[in-house]
N, C-alpha and C positions, 0 to 999 in steps of 0.2 A: 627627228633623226637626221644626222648629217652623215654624208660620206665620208670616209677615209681611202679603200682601198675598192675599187670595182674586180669584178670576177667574169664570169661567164655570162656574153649577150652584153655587157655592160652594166649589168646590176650588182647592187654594192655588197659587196663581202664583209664591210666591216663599217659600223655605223656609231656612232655616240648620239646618245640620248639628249638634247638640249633643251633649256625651257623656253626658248623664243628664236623666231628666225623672219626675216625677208627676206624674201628673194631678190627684190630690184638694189637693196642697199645692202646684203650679204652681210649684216651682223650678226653675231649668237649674247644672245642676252644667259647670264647665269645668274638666278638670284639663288644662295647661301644663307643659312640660318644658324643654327648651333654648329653645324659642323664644318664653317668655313675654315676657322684658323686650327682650332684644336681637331680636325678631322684628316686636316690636311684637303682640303675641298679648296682652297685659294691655288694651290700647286697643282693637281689635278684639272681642274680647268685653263691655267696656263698650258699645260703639256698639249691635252687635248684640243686645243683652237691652234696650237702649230701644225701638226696633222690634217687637219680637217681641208676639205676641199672647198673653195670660193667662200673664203671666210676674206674679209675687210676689216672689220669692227669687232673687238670683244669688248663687252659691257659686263664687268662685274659687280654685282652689289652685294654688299654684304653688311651685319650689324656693326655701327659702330662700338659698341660691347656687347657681348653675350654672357650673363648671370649665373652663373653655376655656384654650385656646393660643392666643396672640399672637404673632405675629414669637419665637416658638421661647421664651417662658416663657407659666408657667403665671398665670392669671388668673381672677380670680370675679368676677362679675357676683352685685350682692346685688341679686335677682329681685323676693324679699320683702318686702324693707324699698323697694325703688324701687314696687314695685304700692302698699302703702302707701300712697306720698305722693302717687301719684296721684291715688287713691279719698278721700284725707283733702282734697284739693286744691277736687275736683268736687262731694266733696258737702258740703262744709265752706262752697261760694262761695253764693252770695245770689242770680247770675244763675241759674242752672241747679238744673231742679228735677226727682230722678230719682224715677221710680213705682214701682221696687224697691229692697227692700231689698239687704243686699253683706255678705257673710260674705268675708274675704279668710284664706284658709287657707294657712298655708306650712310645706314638708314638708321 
């Protein structure tokens, strides 16, 4: 769990769940499976490491495709290459200015 917002005494009011952390090197590692691109789990973890307290490093990994079924055929969602253009999108634009770095890993 990471902080966002402390409350009373100094303990945290409001925390996100992550799957990996350091403390000396302050990364949040997220690894994403089916529900990175089609859940919206790539966008969700960008939002959430803006917030977050003594974060440095976001490390996202995600599948470079995930397999699904559609109306009875088979279908891939490119997870990888769509996280991508996302992260190239945000941090590539002039408005928005992110305080972490972004490792976009795909597996």
């Amino acid at each position: 769990m990471r902080p966002v917002f402390f409350g009373e005494n100094s303990k945290p009011s409001l925390q996100y769940e992550i799957d990996a952390w350091h403390p000396g090197w302050a990364p949040d590692l997220e690894i994403e499976a089916g529900r990175a691109w089609m859940g919206n789990e790539v966008y969700r973890d960008r939002i959430q490491a803006l917030v977050m307290v003594e974060l440095n490093y976001l490390f996202l990994a995600v599948p470079l495709g995930y397999r699904y079924k559609s109306g009875g055929r088979n279908t891939v969602s490119r997870d990888y290459a769509n996280a991508v253009w996302v992260c190239d999108a945000l941090y590539g634009h002039s408005r928005i200015t992110m305080h972490y770095s972004l490792c976009v890993i795909g597996y």
